[in-house]
N, C-alpha and C positions, 0 to 999 in steps of 0.2 A: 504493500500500500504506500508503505514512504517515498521508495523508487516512481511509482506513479505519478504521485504527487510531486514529486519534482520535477520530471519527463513533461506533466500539462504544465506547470507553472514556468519552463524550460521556453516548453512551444507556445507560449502567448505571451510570453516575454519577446521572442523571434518574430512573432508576426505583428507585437507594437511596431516593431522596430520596422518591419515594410510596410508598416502604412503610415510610416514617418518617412518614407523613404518615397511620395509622391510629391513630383515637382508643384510648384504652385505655380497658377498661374499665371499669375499679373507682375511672375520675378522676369528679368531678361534669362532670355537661356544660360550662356555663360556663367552666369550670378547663379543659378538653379544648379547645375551642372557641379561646379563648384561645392556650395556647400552639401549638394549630396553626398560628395566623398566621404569624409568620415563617416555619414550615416549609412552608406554602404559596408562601409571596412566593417562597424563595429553592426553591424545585420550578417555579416558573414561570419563574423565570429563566434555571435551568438548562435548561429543555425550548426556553426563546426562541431560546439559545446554540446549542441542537444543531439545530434549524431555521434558522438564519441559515445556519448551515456546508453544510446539506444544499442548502437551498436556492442557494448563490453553489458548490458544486462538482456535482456529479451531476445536480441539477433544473438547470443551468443551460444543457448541453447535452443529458444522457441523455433521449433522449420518454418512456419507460417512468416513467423516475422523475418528470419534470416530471408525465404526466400522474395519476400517485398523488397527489404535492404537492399539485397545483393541486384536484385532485377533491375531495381531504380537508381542505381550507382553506375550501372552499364549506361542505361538510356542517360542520365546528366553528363556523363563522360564524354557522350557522343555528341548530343546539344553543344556543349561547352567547346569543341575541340573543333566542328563545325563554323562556332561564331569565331575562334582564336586563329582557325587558317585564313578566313574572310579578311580580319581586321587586323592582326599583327602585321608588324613590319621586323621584325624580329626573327631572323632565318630559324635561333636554334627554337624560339618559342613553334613555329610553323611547324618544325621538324616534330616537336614533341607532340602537336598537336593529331598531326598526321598518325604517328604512334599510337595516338590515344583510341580514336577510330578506327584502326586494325587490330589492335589487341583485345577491344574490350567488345568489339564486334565477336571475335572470337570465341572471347571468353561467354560473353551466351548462347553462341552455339552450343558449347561444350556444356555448359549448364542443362540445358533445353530439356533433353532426357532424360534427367539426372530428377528434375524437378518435377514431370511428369511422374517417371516411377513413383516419386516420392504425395505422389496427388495431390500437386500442390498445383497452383497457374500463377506466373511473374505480375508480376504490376501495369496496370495495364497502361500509367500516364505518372510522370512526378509528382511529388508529393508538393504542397506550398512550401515548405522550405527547400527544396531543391528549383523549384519553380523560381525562388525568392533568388539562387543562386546565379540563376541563365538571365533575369530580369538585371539584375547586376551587372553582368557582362555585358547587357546589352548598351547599357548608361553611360557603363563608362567612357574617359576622358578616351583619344587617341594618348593621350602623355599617359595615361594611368592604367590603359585597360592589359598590357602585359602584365605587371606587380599584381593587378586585379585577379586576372587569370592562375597566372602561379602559383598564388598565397592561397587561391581556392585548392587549386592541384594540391599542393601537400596537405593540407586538411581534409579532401577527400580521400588521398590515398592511406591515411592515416587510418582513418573510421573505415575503409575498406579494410585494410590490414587486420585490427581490431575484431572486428567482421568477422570475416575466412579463420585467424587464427582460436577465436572463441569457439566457434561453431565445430571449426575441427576438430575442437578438445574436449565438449560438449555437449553436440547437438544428439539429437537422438535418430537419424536418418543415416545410415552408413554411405550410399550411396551421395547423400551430400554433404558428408563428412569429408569424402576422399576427395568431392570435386573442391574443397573449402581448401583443403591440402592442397591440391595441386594447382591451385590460385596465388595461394601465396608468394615464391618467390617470383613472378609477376609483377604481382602488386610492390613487394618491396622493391623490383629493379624501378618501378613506375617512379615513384616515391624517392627513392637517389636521387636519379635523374631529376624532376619536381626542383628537388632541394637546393641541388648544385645549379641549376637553373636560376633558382631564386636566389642564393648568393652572391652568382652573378650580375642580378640585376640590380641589387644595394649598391655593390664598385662603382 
């Protein structure tokens, strides 16, 4: 019950934060745009916060919930990596993005069956805090929308990781056990890569 109770208190904490996060009107764009940013930064943070939690309690054993998680981490991956080829000017950002799209494409292949056996059906649309995530991408600055991107990337791959390794150690579906296992070093090269990326873009 207390983990609940945090998890709602979590996600309407997160979704004050996007509907702080609508421009007004009557600001000039630029002026709008602008003080969006932090209201962005600190909406993605809070959304990171409440997926870490979901992910290390309920995705970690529950199949139902791992396999909503893990379904709707594929499809934002691919959203996000979509808007990051469009908009970056950033070879290695482009590069990783193109990555993002062939891996995690794959990776629900691979799932696909795995999740049937198991009677379960993926998700069939993001959730509002992932929605909140792509809405973000979409806002951002040309100066901002790489850091934007990236800082998303290693917090996603993070609560991914969280994810696959919970599940793998506790879930109760053998078959999506092994596939949460065989996700992982994936996820972690994901996540490197994410990181150094994003170091690079502080220099």
């Amino acid at each position: 019950m207390t983990r609940t109770l945090y998890l709602t208190a979590a996600c309407v904490a997160a979704l004050s934060l996007s509907a702080c996060n609508k421009p007004a009107s009557t600001t000039a764009a630029d002026a709008v745009t602008t003080a969006n940013q932090p209201v962005n930064a600190a909406q993605d943070a809070t959304g990171a916060a409440v997926g870490e939690a979901s992910a290390s309690t309920l995705g970690a054993h529950d199949t139902g919930a791992f396999v909503s998680n893990a379904s709707q981490s594929d499809m934002y991956e691919m959203q996000a990596a979509k808007i990051a080829e469009a908009r970056s000017k950033n070879t290695e950002v482009k590069a990783f993005a193109k990555m993002m799209i062939a891996d995690h494409t794959a990776m629900m292949k691979a799932m696909a069956p795995l999740v049937t056996a198991a009677g379960n059906t993926p998700a069939a649309e993001l959730d509002q805090r992932r929605k909140g995530f792509v809405d973000n991408l979409n806002q951002a600055t040309e100066a901002n929308f790489d850091k934007a991107y990236i800082d998303q990337q290693v917090a996603a791959h993070e609560e991914a990781l969280t994810l696959m390794k919970g599940y793998a150690d506790k879930g109760d579906d053998a078959g999506l056990k092994g596939g949460a296992a065989s996700a992982i070093p994936k996820i972690q090269m994901h996540l490197d890569k994410a990181k150094a990326i994003q170091a690079g873009l502080k220099s």
